[in-house]
VOPAGU-2260 file (C-alpha; in pm, 1 decimal, decimal comma):
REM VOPAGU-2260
SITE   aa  ch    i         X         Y         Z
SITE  UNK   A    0    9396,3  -11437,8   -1547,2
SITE  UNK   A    1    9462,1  -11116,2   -1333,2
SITE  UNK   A    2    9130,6  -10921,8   -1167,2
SITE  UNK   A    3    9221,8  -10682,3   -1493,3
SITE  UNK   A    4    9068,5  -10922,6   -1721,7
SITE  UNK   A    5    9409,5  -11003,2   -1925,5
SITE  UNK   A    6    9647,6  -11292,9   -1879,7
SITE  UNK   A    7   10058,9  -11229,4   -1778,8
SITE  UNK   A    8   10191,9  -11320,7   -2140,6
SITE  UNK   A    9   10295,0  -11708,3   -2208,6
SITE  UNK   A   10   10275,0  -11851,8   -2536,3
SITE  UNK   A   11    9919,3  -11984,2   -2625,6
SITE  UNK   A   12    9963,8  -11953,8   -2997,2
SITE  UNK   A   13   10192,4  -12097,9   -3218,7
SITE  UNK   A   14   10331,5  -11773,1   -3388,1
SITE  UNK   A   15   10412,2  -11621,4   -3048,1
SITE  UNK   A   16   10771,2  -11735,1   -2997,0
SITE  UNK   A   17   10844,5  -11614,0   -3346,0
SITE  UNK   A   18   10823,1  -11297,4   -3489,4
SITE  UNK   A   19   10516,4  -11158,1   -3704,2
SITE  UNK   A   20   10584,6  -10864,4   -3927,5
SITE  UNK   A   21   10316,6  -10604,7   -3937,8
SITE  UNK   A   22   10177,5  -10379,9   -4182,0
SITE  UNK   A   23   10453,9  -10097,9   -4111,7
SITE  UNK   A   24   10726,2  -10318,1   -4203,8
SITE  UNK   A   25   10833,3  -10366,9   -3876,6
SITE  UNK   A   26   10849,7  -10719,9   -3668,6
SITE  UNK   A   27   10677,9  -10802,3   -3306,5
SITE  UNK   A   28   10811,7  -11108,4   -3155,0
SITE  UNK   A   29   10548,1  -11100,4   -2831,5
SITE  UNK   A   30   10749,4  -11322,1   -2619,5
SITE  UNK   A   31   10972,7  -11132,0   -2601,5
SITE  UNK   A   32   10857,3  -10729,1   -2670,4
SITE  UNK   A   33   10482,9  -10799,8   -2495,7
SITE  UNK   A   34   10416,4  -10827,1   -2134,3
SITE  UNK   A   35   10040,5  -10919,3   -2143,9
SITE  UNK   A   36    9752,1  -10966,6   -2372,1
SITE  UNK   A   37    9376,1  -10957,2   -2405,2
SITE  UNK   A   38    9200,3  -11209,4   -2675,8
SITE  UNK   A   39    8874,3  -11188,5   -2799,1
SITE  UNK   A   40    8721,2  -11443,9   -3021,3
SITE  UNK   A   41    8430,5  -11478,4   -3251,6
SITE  UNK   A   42    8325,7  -11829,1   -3507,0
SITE  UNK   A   43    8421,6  -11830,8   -3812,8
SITE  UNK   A   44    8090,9  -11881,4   -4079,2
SITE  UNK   A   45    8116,5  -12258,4   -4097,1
SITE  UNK   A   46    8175,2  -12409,7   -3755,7
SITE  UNK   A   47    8447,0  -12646,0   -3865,4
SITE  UNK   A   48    8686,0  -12390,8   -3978,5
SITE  UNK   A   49    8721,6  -12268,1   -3679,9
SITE  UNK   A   50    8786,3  -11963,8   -3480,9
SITE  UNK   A   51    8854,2  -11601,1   -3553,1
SITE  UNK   A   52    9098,3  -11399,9   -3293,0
SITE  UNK   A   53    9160,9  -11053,6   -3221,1
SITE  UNK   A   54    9456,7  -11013,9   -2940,3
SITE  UNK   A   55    9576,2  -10693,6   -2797,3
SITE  UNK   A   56    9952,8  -10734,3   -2649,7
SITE  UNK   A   57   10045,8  -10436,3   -2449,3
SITE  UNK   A   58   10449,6  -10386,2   -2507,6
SITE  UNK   A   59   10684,9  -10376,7   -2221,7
SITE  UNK   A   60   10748,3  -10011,7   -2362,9
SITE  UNK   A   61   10350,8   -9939,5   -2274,1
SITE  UNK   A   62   10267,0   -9935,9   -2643,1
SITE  UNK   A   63   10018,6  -10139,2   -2803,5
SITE  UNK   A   64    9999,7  -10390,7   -3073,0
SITE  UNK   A   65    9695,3  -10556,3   -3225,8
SITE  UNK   A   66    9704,0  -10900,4   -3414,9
SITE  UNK   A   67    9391,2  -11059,4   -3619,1
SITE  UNK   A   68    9415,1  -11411,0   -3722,0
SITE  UNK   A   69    9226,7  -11718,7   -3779,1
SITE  UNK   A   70    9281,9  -12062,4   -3602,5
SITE  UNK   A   71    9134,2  -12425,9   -3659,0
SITE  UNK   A   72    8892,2  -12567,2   -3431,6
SITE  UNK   A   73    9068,7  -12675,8   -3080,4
SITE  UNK   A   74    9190,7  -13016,4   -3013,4
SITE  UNK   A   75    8994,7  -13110,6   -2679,4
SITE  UNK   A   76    9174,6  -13406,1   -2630,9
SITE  UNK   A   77    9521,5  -13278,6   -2659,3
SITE  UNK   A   78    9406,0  -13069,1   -2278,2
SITE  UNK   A   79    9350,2  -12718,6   -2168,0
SITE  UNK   A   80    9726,0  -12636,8   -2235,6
SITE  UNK   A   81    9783,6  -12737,4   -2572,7
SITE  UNK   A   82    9937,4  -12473,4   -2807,2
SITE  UNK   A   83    9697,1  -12367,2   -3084,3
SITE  UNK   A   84    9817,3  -12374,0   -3403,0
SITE  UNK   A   85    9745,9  -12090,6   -3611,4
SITE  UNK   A   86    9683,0  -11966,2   -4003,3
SITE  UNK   A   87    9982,0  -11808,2   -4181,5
SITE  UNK   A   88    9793,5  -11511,2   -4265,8
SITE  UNK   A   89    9792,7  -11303,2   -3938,6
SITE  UNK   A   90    9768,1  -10906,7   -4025,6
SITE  UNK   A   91    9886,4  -10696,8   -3736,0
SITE  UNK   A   92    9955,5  -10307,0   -3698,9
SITE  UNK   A   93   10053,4  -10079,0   -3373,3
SITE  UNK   A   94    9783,1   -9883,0   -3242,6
SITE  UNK   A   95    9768,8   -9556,9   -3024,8
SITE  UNK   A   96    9600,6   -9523,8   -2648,7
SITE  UNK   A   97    9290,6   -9491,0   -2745,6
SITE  UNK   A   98    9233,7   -9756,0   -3041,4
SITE  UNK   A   99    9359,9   -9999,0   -2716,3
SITE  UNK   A  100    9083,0   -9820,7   -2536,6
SITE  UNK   A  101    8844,4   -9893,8   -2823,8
SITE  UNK   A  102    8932,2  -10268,1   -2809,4
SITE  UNK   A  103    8925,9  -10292,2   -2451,6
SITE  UNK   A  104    8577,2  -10175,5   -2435,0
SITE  UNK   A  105    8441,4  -10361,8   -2744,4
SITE  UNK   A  106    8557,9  -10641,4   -2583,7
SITE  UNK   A  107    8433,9  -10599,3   -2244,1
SITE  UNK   A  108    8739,9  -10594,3   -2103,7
SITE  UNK   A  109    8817,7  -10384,4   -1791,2
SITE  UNK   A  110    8996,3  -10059,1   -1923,9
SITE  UNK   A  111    9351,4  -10022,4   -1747,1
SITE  UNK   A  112    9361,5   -9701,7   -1510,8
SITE  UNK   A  113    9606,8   -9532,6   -1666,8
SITE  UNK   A  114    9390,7   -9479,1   -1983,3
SITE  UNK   A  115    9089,1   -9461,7   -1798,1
SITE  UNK   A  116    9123,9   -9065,4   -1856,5
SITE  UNK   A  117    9027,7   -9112,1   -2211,6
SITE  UNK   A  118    8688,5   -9231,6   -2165,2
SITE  UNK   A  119    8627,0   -8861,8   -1980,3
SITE  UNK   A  120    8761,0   -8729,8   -2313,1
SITE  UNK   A  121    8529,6   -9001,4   -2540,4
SITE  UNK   A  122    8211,9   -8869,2   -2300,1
SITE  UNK   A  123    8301,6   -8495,0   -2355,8
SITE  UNK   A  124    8341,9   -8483,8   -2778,9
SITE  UNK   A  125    8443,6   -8115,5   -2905,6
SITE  UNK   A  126    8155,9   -7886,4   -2990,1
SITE  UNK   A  127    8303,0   -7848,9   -3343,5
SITE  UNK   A  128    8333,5   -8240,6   -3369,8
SITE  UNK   A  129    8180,2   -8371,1   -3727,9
SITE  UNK   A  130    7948,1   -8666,7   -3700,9
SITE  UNK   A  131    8091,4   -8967,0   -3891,1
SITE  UNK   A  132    7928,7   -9041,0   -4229,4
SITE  UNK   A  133    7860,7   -9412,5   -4271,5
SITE  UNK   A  134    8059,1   -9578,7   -4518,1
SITE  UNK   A  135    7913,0   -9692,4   -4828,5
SITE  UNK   A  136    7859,8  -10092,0   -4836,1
SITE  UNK   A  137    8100,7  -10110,3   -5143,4
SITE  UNK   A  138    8386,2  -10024,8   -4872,6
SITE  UNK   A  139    8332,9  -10366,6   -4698,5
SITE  UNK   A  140    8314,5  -10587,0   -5016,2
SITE  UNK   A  141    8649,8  -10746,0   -4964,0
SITE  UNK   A  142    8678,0  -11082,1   -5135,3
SITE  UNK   A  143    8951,7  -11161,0   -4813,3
SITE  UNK   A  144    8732,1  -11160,8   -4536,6
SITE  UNK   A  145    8516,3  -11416,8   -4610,6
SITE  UNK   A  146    8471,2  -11756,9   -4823,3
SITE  UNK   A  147    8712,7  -12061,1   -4791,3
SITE  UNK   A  148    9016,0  -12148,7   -5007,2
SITE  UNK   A  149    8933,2  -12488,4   -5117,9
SITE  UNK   A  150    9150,6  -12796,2   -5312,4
SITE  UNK   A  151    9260,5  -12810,7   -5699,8
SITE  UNK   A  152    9031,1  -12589,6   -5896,5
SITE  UNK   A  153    9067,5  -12839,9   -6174,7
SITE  UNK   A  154    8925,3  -13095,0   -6049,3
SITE  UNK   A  155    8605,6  -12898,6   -5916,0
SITE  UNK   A  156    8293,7  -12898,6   -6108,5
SITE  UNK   A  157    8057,6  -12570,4   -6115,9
SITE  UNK   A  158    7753,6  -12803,8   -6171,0
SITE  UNK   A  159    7819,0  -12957,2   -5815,1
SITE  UNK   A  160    7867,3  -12592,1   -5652,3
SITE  UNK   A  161    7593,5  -12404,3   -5799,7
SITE  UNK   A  162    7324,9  -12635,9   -5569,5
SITE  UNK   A  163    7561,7  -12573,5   -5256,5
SITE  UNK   A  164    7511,3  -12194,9   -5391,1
SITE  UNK   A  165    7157,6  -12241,6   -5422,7
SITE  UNK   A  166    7118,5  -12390,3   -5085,3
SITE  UNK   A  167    7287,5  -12105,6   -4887,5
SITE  UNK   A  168    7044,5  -11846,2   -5089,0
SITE  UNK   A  169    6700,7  -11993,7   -5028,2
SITE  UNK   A  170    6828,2  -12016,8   -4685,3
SITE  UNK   A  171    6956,3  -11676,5   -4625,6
SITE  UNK   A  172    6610,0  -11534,4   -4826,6
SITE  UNK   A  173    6472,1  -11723,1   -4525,5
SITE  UNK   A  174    6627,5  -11538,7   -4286,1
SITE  UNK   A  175    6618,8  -11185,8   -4425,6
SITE  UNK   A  176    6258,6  -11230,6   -4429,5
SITE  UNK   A  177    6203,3  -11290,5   -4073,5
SITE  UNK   A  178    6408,0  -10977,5   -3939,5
SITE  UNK   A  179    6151,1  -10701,7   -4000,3
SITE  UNK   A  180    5941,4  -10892,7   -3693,1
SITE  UNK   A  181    6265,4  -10942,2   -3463,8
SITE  UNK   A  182    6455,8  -10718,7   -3204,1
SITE  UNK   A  183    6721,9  -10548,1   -3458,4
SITE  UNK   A  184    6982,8  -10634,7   -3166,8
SITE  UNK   A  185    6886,6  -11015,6   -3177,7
SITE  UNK   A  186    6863,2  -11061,6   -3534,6
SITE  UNK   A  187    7050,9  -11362,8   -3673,7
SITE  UNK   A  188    7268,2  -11322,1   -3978,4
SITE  UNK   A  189    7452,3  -11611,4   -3984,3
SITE  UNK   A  190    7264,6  -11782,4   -4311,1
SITE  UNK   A  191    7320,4  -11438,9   -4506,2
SITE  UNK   A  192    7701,6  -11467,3   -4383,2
SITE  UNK   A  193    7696,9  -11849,5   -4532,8
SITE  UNK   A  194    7587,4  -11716,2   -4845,6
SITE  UNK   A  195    7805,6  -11457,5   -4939,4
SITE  UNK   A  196    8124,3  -11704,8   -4796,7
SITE  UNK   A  197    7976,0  -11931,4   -5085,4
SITE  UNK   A  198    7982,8  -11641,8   -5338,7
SITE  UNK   A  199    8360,6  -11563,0   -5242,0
SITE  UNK   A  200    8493,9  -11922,1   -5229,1
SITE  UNK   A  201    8840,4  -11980,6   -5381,8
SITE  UNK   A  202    8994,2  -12237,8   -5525,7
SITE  UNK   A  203    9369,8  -12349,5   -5526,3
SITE  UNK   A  204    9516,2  -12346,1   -5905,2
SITE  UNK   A  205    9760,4  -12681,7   -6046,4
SITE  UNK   A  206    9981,4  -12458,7   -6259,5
SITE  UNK   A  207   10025,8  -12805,7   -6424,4
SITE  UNK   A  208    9643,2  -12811,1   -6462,8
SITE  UNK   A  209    9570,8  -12488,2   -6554,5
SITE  UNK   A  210    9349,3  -12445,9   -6819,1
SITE  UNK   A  211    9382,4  -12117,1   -6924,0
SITE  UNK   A  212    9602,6  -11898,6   -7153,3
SITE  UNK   A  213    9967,9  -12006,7   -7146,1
SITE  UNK   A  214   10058,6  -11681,2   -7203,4
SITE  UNK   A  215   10008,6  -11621,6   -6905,8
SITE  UNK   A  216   10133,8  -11739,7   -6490,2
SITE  UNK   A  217    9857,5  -11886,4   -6376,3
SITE  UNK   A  218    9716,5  -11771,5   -6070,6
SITE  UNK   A  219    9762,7  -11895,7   -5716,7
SITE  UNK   A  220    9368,8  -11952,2   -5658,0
SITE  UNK   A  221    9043,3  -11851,4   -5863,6
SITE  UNK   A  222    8707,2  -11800,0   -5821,7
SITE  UNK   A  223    8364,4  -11964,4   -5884,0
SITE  UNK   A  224    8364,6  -11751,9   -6160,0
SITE  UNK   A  225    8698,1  -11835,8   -6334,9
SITE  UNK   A  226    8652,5  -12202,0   -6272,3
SITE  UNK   A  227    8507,3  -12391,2   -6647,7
SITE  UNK   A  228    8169,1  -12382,7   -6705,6
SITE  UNK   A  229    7926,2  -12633,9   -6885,9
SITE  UNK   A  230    7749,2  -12509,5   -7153,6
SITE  UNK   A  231    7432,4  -12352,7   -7186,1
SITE  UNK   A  232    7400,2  -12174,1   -6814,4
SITE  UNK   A  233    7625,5  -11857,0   -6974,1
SITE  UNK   A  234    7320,6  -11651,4   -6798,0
SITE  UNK   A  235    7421,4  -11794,6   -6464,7
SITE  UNK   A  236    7763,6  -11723,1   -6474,6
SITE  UNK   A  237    7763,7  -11367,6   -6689,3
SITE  UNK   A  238    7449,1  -11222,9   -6472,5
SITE  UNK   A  239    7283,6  -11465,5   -6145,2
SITE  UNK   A  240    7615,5  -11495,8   -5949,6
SITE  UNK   A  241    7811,7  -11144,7   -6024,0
SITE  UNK   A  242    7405,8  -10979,9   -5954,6
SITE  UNK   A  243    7405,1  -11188,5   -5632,5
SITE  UNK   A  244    7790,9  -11105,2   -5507,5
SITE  UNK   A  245    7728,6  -10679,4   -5562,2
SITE  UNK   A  246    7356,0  -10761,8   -5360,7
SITE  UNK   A  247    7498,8  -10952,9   -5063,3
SITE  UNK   A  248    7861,5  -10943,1   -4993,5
SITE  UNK   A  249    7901,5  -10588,5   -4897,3
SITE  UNK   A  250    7637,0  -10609,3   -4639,8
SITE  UNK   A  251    7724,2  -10898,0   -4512,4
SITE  UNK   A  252    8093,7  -10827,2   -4445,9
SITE  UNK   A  253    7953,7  -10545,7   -4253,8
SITE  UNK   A  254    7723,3  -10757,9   -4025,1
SITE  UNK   A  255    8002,7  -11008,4   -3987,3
SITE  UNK   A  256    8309,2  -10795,2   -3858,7
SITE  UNK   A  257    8377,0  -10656,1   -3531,1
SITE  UNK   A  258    8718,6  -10577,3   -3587,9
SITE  UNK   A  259    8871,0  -10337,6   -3868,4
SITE  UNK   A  260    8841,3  -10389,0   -4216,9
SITE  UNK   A  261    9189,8  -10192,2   -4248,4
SITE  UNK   A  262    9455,1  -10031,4   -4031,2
SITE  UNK   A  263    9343,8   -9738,2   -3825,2
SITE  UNK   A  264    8981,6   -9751,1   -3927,6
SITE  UNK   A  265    8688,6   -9805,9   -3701,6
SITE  UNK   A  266    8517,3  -10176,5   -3722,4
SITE  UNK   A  267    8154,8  -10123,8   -3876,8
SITE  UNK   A  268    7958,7   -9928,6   -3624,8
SITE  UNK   A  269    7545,6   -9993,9   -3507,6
SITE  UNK   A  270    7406,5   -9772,9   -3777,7
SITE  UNK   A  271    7638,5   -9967,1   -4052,1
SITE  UNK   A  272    7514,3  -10282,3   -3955,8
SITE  UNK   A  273    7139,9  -10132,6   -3967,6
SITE  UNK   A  274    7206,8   -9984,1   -4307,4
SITE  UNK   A  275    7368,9  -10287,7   -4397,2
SITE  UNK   A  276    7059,1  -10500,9   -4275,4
SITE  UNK   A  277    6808,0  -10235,9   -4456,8
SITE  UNK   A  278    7024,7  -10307,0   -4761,1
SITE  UNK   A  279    6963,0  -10662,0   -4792,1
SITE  UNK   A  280    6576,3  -10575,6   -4670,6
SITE  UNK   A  281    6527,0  -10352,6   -4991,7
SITE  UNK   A  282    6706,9  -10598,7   -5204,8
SITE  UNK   A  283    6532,5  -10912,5   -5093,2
SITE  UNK   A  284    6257,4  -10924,4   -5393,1
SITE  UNK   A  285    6542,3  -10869,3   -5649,7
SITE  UNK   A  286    6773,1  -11146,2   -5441,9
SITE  UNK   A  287    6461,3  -11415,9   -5465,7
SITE  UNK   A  288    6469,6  -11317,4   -5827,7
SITE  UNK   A  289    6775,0  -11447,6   -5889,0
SITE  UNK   A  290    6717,2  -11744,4   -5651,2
SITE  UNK   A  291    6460,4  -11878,7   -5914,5
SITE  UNK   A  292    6673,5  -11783,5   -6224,7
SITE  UNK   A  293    6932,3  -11990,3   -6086,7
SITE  UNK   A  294    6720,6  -12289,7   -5954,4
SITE  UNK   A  295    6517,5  -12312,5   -6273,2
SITE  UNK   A  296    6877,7  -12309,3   -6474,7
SITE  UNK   A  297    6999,7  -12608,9   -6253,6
SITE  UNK   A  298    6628,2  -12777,6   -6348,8
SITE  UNK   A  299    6721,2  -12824,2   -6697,5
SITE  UNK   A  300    7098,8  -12880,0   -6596,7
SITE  UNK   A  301    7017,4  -13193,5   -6377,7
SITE  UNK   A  302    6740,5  -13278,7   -6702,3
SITE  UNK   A  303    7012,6  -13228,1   -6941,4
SITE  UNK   A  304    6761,1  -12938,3   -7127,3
SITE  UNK   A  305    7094,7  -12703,0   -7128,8
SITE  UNK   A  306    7082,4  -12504,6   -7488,0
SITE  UNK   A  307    7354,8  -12744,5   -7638,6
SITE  UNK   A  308    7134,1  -13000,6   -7567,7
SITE  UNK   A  309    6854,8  -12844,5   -7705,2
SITE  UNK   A  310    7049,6  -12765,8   -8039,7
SITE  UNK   A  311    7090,7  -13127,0   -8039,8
SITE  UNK   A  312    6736,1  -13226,9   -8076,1
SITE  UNK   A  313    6669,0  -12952,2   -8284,0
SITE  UNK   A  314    6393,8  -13050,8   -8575,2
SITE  UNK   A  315    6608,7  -12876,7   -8891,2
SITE  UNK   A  316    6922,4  -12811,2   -8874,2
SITE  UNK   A  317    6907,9  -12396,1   -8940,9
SITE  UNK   A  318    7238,5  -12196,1   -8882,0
SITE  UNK   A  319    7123,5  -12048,0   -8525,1
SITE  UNK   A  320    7047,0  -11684,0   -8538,0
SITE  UNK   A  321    7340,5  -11448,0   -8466,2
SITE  UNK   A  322    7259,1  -11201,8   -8155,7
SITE  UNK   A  323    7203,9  -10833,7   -8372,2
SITE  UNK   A  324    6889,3  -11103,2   -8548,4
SITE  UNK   A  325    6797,5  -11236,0   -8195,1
SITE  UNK   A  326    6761,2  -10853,2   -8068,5
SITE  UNK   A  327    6589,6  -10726,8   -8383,5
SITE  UNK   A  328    6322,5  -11018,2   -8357,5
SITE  UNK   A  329    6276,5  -10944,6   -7948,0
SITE  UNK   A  330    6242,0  -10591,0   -7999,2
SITE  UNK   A  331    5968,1  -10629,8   -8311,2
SITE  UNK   A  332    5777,4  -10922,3   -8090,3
SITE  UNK   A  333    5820,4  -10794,6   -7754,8
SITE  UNK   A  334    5814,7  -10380,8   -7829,0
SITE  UNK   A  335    5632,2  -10366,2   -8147,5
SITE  UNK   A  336    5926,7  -10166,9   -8294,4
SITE  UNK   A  337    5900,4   -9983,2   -8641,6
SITE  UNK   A  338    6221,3  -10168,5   -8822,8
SITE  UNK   A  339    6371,4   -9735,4   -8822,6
SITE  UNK   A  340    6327,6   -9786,9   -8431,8
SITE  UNK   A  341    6449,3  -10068,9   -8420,6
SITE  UNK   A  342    6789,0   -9967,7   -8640,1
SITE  UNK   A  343    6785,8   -9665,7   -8387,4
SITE  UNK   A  344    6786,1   -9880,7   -8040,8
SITE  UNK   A  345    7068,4  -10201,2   -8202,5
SITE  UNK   A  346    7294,7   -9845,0   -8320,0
SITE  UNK   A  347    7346,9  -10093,8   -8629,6
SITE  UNK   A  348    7430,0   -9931,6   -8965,2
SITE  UNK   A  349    7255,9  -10160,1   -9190,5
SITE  UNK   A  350    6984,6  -10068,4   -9425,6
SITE  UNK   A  351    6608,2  -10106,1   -9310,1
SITE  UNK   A  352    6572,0  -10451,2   -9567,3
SITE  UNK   A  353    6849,6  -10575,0   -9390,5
SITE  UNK   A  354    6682,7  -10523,2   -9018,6
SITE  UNK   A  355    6396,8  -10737,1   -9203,1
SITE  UNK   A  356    6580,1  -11006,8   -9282,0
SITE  UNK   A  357    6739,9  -10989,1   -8930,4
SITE  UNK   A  358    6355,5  -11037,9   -8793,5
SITE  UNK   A  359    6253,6  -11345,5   -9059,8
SITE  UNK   A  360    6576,2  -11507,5   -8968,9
SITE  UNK   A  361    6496,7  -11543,6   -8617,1
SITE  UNK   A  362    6131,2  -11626,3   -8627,5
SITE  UNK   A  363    6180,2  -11885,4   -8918,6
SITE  UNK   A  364    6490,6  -12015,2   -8679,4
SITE  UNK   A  365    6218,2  -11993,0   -8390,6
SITE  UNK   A  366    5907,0  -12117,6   -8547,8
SITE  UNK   A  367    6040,1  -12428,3   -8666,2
SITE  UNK   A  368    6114,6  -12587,1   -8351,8
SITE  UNK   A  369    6488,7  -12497,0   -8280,6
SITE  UNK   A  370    6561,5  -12300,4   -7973,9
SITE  UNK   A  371    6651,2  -11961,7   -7837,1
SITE  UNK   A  372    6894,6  -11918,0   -7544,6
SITE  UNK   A  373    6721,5  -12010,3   -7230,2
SITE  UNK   A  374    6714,3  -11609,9   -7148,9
SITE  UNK   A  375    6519,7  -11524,7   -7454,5
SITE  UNK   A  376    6265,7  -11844,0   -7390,1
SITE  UNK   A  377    6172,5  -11733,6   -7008,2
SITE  UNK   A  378    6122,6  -11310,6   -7173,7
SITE  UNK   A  379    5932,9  -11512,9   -7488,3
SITE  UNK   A  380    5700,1  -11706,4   -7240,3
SITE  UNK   A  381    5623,9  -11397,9   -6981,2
SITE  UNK   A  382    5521,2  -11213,6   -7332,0
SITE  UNK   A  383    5309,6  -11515,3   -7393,6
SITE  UNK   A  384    5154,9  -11555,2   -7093,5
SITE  UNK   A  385    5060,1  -11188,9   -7043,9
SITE  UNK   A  386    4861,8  -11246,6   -7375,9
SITE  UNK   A  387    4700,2  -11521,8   -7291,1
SITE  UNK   A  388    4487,4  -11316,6   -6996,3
SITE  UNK   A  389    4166,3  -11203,7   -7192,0
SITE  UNK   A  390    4080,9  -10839,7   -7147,3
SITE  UNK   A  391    3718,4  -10743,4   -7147,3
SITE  UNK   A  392    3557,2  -10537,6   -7337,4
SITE  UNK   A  393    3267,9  -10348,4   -7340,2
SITE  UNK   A  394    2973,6  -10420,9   -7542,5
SITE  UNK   A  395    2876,4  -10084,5   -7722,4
SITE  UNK   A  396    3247,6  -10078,6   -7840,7
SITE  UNK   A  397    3152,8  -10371,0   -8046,8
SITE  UNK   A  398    3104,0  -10277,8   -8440,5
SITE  UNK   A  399    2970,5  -10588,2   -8605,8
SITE  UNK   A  400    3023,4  -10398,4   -8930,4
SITE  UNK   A  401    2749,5  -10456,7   -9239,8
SITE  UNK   A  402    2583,9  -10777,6   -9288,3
SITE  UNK   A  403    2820,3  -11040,1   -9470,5
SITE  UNK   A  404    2501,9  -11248,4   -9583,8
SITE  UNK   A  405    2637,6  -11177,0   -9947,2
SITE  UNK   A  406    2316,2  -11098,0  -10110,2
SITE  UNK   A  407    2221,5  -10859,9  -10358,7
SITE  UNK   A  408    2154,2  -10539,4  -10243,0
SITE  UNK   A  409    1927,3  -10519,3  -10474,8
SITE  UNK   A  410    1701,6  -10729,5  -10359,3
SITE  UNK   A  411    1703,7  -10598,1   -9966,2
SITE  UNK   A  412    1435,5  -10652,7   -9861,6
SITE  UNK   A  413    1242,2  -10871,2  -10110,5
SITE  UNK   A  414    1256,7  -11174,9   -9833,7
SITE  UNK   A  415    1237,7  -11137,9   -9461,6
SITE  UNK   A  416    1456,8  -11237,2   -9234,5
């Protein structure tokens, strides 16, 4: 290392003897077009995947070139001077005087004196400068920054991720909870960062195993989403873990990087990270939400209570209520809905007989034991529940009407009482 802060270029990566081809089409081989480079590194969110690196190579030329890439965890025993062997996917792009300047100072690096003139230009900004306006957290939900890509999807089970899920989301709950009583610059986000990895997992598709359409190529990897689902948790997978992804992701791309998302863009700045933290803040009571929903759906997974279980051990075997019924009875128990309302709210076309039938359907269906999906249960029982609170009332409200003795009125009177 030089008093500058850089080291004279040898090869210390793998790719570096070959040449990488950046996003302009063109190809840097660094041996041989760089004369030195600065390297900055960060942990990836799960220790043993190892090690995120951002290198600057200044050209022989004077031009700069900036490489992002991902690397395992080093062999220690292998020595100081063992080559590290890199991903395949390193992105890379050539940058102007001042996004070097940029690096060089995010990185703490001493800035080289013949740029050091554009830090007088950074401290002096034009009077007609505009501020920047922060970017909106649905610019930093990128499914490629983080999560894992894992083995065969077809032999992975979503009832043996969903805990693992469930895990990382109590524990980043945790977390958010504790920042509004810490330092904003010593705030820990590393649980939130787990989670949203979780959410964005991939996994690696068998074309010979693929399970899907044959009409068309399969796909190279898919998510937790597009992986098969048991039965009976269709709430988990159409509502708890798309609800969760738009909640968390975003933000917590934002609090992870340090480099650019894309090409000659700014990393997130302090007041996107804050935003991005006051995000997840503000969200936190509709994020434990869906923490329950989820844990108390893996409850009657791991007790085998999923709804085709539950049609199973049904008492009488009914044909199960079709949706337009199971609305029309929710909306008459729950709302206390006029049937014309009712017809109004489902946009249905049907007579007002027909919306009563709808209603007996379900209720008969209900009322005899069989059961509703495990969504309409959990609204049935808050309904319940909120019911079952007695409300006082006062006493001179109370009419207790005529006497019901049943005598003849007649003969009021003609014994006392």
């Amino acid at each position: 290392m030089s008093d500058e802060g850089l080291r004279p270029l040898s090869q210390q990566f793998s790719f570096e003897g070959s040449a990488v081809k950046l996003e302009d089409g063109s190809w840097f081989q660094p041996l041989r077009d760089a004369r030195r480079c600065w390297t900055a590194t960060s942990p990836m969110p799960y220790r043993h995947h190892g090690t995120y690196y951002d290198s600057l190579y200044e050209l022989q030329n004077g031009l700069f070139v900036r490489l992002q890439f991902t690397a395992p965890p080093l062999d220690r025993s292998a020595g100081r001077t063992s080559m590290i062997d890199c991903h395949d996917d390193i992105k890379g792009n050539r940058i102007d005087d001042r996004e070097a300047v940029e690096f060089l100072i995010e990185g703490q690096f001493p800035v080289l004196e013949r740029l050091q003139h554009l830090l007088l230009d950074e401290s002096a900004p034009a009077d007609d400068a505009e501020p920047q306006t922060p970017r909106p957290l649905s610019y930093w939900e990128v499914d490629s920054v983080l999560g894992t890509i894992h083995k065969d999807a077809h032999v992975m089970r979503v009832a043996d991720l969903l805990p693992k899920v469930l895990d990382a989301a109590i524990n980043a709950v945790h977390e958010i909870r504790q920042w509004p009583a810490v330092n904003p610059d010593l705030r820990q986000h590393l649980q939130t960062i787990n989670l949203a990895a979780r959410l964005r997992d991939r996994y690696r598709v068998d074309a010979r195993e693929w399970w899907g359409s044959q009409k068309i190529v399969p796909p190279e990897s898919v998510d937790i989403l597009q992986l098969r689902w048991p039965d009976g948790i269709e709430n988990v997978k159409s509502n708890v873990i798309p609800e969760m992804g738009k909640l968390v992701v975003g933000a917590a791309v934002a609090l992870h990087l340090n480099t650019p998302l894309r090409a000659n863009e700014p990393p997130p700045t302090y007041e996107e990270k804050r935003l991005a933290e006051t995000h997840l803040l503000t969200s936190l009571s509709a994020i434990e939400e869906l923490v329950v929903e989820l844990r108390q759906t893996l409850d009657d997974l791991t007790s085998g209570r999923t709804y085709a279980s539950l049609m199973e051990e049904a008492p009488e075997k009914l044909k199960p209520p079709k949706k337009e019924q199971i609305a029309a009875y929710l909306l008459r128990t729950l709302s206390q809905l006029s049937n014309a309302e009712i017809k109004k709210k489902l946009k249905v076309t049907v007579d007002l007989g027909t919306i009563s039938r709808w209603i007996k359907i379900a209720r008969e269906w209900y009322e005899k034991g069989n059961p509703l999906p495990p969504t309409v249960q959990n609204m049935l029982a808050k309904e319940k529940a909120k019911a079952a609170v007695p409300v006082p009332m006062d006493p001179s409200e109370i009419d207790l009407g005529a006497r019901q003795r049943g005598r003849n009125p007649s003969r009021k009177g003609s014994e006392s009482d």
